[in-house]
C-alpha positions as CSV (number, residue, x, y, z in Angstrom):
1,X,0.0,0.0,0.0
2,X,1.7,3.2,-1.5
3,X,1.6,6.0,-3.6
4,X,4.6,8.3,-4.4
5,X,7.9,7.4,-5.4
6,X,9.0,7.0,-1.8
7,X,7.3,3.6,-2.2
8,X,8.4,2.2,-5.3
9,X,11.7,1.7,-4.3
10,X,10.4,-0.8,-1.1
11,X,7.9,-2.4,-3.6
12,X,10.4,-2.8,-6.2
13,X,12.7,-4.6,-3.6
14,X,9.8,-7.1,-2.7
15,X,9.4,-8.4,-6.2
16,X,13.0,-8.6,-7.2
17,X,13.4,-10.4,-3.9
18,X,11.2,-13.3,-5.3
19,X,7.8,-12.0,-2.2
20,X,4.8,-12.8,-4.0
21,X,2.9,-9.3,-4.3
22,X,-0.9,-11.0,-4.8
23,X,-2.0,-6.7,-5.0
24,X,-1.0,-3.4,-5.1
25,X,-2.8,-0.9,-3.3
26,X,-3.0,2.8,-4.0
27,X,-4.5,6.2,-4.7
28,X,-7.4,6.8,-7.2
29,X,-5.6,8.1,-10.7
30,X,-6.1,12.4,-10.1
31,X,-6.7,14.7,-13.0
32,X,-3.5,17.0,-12.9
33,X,-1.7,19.7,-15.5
34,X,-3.0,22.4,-17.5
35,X,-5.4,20.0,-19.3
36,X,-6.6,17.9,-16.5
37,X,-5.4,14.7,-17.6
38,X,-5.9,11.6,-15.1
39,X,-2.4,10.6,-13.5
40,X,-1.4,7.4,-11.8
41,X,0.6,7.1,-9.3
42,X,4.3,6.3,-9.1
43,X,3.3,3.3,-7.6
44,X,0.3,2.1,-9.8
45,X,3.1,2.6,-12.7
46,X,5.4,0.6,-11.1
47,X,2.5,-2.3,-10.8
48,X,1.3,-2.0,-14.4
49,X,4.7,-2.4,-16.0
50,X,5.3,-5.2,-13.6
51,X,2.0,-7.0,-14.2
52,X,0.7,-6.2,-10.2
53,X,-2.8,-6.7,-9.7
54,X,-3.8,-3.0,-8.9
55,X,-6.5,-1.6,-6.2
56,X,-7.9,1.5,-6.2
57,X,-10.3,2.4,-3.4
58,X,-11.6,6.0,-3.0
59,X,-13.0,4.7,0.5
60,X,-10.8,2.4,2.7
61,X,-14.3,1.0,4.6
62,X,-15.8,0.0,1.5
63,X,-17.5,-3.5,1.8
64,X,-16.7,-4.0,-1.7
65,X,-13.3,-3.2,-1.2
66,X,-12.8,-4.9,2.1
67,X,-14.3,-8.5,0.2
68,X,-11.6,-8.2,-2.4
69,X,-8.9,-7.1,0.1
70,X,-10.1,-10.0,1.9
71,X,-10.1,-12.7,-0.8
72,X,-6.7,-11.7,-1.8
73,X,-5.5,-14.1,1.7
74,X,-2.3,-11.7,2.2
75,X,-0.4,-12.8,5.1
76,X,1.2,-9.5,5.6
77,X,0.3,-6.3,4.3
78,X,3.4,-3.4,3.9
79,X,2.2,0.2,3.9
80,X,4.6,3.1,2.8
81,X,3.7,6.6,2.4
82,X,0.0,5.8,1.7
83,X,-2.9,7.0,4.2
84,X,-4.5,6.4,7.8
85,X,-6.0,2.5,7.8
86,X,-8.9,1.7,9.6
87,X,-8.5,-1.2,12.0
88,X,-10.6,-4.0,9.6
89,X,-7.8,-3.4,7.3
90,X,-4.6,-3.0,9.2
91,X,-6.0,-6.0,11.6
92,X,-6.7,-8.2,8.8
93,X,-3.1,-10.4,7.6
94,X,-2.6,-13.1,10.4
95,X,0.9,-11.3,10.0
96,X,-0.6,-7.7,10.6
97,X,0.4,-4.8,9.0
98,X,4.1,-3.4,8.9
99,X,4.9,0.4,7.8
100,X,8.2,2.2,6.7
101,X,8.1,5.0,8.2
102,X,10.8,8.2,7.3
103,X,12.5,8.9,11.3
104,X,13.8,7.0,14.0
105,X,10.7,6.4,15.7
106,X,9.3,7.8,18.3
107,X,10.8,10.9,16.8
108,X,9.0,12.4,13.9
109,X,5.8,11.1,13.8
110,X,3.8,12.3,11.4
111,X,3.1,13.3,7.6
112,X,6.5,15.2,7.1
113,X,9.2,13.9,8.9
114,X,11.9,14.2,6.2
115,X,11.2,18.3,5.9
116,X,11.1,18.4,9.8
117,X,13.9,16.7,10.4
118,X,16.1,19.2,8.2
119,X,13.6,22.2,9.2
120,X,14.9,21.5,12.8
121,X,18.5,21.2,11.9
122,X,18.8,18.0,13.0
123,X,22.4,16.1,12.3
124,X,20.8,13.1,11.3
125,X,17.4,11.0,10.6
126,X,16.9,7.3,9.3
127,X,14.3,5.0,9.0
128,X,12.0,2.8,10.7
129,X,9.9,-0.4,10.4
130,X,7.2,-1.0,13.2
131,X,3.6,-2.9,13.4
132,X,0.5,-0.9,13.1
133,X,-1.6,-0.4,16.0
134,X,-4.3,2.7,16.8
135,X,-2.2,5.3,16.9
136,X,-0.5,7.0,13.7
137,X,3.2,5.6,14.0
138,X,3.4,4.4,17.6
139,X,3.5,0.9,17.3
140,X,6.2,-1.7,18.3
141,X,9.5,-0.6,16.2
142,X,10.8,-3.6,14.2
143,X,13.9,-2.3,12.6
144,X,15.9,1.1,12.5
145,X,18.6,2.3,10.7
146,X,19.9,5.4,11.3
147,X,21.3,7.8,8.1
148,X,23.5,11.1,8.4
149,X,22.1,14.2,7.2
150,X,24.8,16.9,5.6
151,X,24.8,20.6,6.7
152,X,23.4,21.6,3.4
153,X,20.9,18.7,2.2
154,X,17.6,19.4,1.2
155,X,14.8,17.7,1.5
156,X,14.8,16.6,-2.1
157,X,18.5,14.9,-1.2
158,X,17.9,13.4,2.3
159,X,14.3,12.1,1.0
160,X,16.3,9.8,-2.3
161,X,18.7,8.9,0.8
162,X,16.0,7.9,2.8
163,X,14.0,5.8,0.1
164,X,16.8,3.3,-0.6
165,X,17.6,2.7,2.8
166,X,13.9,2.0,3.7
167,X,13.5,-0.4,1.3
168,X,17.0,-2.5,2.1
169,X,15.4,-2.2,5.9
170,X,12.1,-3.6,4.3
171,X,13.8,-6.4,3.0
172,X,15.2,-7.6,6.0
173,X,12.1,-6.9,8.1
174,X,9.9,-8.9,5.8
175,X,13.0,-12.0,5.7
176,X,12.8,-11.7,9.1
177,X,8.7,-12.1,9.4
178,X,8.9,-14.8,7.0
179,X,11.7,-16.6,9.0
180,X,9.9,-16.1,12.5
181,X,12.6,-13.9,13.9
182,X,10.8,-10.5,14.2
183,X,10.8,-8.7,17.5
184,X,9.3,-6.1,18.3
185,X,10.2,-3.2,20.8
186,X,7.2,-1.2,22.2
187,X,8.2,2.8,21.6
188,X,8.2,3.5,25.3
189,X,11.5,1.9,25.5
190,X,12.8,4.6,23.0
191,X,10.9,7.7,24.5
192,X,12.7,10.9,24.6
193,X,12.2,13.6,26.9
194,X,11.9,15.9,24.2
195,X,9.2,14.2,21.2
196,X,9.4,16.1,17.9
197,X,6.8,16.2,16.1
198,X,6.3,16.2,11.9
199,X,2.4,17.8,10.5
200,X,1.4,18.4,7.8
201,X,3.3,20.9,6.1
202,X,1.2,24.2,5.0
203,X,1.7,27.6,3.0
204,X,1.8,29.3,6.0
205,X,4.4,26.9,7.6
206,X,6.7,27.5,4.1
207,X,6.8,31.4,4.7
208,X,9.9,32.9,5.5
209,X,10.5,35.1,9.2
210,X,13.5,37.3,8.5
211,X,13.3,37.9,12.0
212,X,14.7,34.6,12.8
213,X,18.5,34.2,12.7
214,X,20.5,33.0,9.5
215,X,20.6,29.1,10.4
216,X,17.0,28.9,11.1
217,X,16.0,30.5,8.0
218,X,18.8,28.3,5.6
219,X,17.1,25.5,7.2
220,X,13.5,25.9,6.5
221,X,15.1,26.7,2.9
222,X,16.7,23.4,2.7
223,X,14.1,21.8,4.7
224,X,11.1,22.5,2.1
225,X,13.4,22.1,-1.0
226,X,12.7,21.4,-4.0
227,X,9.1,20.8,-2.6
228,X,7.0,22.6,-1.5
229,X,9.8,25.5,-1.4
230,X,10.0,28.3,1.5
231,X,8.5,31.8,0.2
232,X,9.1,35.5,0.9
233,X,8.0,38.7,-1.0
234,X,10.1,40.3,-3.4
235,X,8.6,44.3,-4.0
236,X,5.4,42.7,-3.5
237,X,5.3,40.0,-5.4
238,X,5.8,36.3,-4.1
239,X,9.5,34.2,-4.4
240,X,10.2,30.8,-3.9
241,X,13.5,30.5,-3.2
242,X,15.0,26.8,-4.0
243,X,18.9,26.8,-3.4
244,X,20.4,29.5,-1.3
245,X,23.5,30.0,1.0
246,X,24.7,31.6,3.6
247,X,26.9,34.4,4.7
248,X,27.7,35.4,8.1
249,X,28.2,39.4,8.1
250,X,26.2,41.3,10.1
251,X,23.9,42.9,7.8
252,X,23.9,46.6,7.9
253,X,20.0,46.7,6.5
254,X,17.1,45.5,8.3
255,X,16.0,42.1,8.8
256,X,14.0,41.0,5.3
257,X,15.3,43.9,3.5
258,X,17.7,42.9,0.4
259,X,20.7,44.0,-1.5
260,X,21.5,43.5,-5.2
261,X,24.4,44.6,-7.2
262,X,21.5,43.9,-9.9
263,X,23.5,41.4,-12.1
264,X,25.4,38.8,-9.8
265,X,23.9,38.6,-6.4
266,X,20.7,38.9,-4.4
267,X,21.0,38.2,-0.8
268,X,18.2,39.4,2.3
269,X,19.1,40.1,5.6
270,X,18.0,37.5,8.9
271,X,19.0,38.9,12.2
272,X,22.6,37.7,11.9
273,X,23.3,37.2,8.5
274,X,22.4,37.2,4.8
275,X,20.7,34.4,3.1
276,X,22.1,34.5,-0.5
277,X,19.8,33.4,-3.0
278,X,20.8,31.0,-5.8
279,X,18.0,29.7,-7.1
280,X,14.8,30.6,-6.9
281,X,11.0,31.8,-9.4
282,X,9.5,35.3,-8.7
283,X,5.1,34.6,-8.8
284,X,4.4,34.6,-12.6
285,X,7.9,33.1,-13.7
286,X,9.5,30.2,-14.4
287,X,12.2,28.7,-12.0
288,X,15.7,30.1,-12.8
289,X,19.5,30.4,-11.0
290,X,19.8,34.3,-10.0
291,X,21.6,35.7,-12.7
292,X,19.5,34.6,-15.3
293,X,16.6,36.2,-13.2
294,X,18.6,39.4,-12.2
295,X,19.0,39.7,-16.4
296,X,15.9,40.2,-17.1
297,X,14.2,41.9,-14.0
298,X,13.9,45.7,-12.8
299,X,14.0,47.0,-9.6
């Protein structure tokens, strides 16, 4: 059960590892683009080329969907980046229900834990493997493998880094099933004083305070790169800004104001520093590295 690339990799270990895959489960195809076509997902690609049976129920409760669920006879059922299960699903495999989840459990729970992770400027994430229970990623932790994060990854980096090593940490937690040599460890044995939490990223999260010092903004940069991108306001009009990096003057201008030799650099002030930009797409324009946008624009 999956839908973005995140979870092709861990399917695609599964069938090249000789697990018998009797479905695929995943989002209803969405009309997206300028014309409104109807895309699939990464993962119902994946199971098309590879001859997967392919489910795709707009309502997880669905008796119609729980009867062919049911007939399929899983004995496990592997959830990655997909959506909340009620229990008649997640309960149903005399195995259970295992999920690859993007921390080190407990830490992280939640939609977004790659962005957090980097958001916070944490030195390092990994992930997990743990059983489902009630609550959203709080069940007994099967596996872990911890994975360094660099001082200036993005999101877009740490999450390709992530996605391989979920899937090799898959593997071995499915072997392990198989073979009868799973344990699990309730999360209370891992609890933290401090719990970190990851929601749902929104527009209003991605927006930039040039209040904040320099590391804290370069990290929500970084942290919503290349998607969904941290935003400011350039003379009114909204910026994305992708790649940036930073300098550590004491800016003589006010925090959020900007300076601009108007054909090599653009760099705004944060409390202790400039953010320079590198790469970033004014409201209107397309994406572009900042000399190519400082070319064309007037200030």
């Amino acid at each position: 059960m999956g839908t973005p690339d995140f979870a092709v990799a861990s399917l695609d270990i599964l069938v090249k590892n000789g697990f018998n895959v009797v479905a695929v489960i995943t989002a209803p195809d969405k009309p997206a683009g300028r014309g409104l076509q109807l895309q699939e997902s990464a993962v119902k690609k994946y199971a098309v080329a590879n001859n997967l049976p392919v489910l795709q129920p707009e309502k997880l409760k669905n008796p119609a969907f729980i009867e062919e669920l049911r007939a399929l006879k899983a004995d496990l059922q592997v959830v990655v980046a997909f959506r909340m299960l009620p229990e008649m699903v997640w309960d149903m495999p005399s195995e259970g229900t295992i999920n690859v989840h993007a921390s080190l459990l407990p830490q992280y729970r939640g939609a977004a834990p790659i962005n957090w992770a980097i958001i916070n400027g944490e030195k390092s994430s990994g992930v997990t493997t743990f059983k489902l229970q009630h609550e959203i990623d709080t069940g007994d932790v099967l596996y872990s493998q911890e994975v360094p994060i660099r001082e200036d990854e993005t999101a877009g980096e740490l999450h390709d880094a992530l996605m391989q090593t979920g899937a090799d940490l898959l593997l071995k937690t499915v072997q392990s099933i198989a073979a009868g040599t799973a344990k699990g460890t309730p999360q209370a044995h891992f609890e933290a004083a401090d719990i970190k939490h990851a929601p749902k990223i929104f527009k209003e999260t991605c927006k930039i305070n040039w209040e904040a010092s320099l590391d804290t903004v370069y990290n929500l940069v970084r942290g919503l790169s290349p998607y969904p991108a941290a935003w400011s306001t350039l003379q009114g009009k909204s910026m994305k800004i992708y790649k940036a990096h930073k300098e550590h003057i004491q800016p003589t201008i006010a925090p959020g104001e900007y300076e601009t030799d108007q054909k090599t650099f653009l760099k705004i002030a944060a409390t202790d520093g400039y953010l320079v930009l590198d790469e970033i797409q004014l409201e209107g324009k397309k994406k572009m590295n900042v000399v190519e946008f400082l070319r064309g624009y007037r200030f």
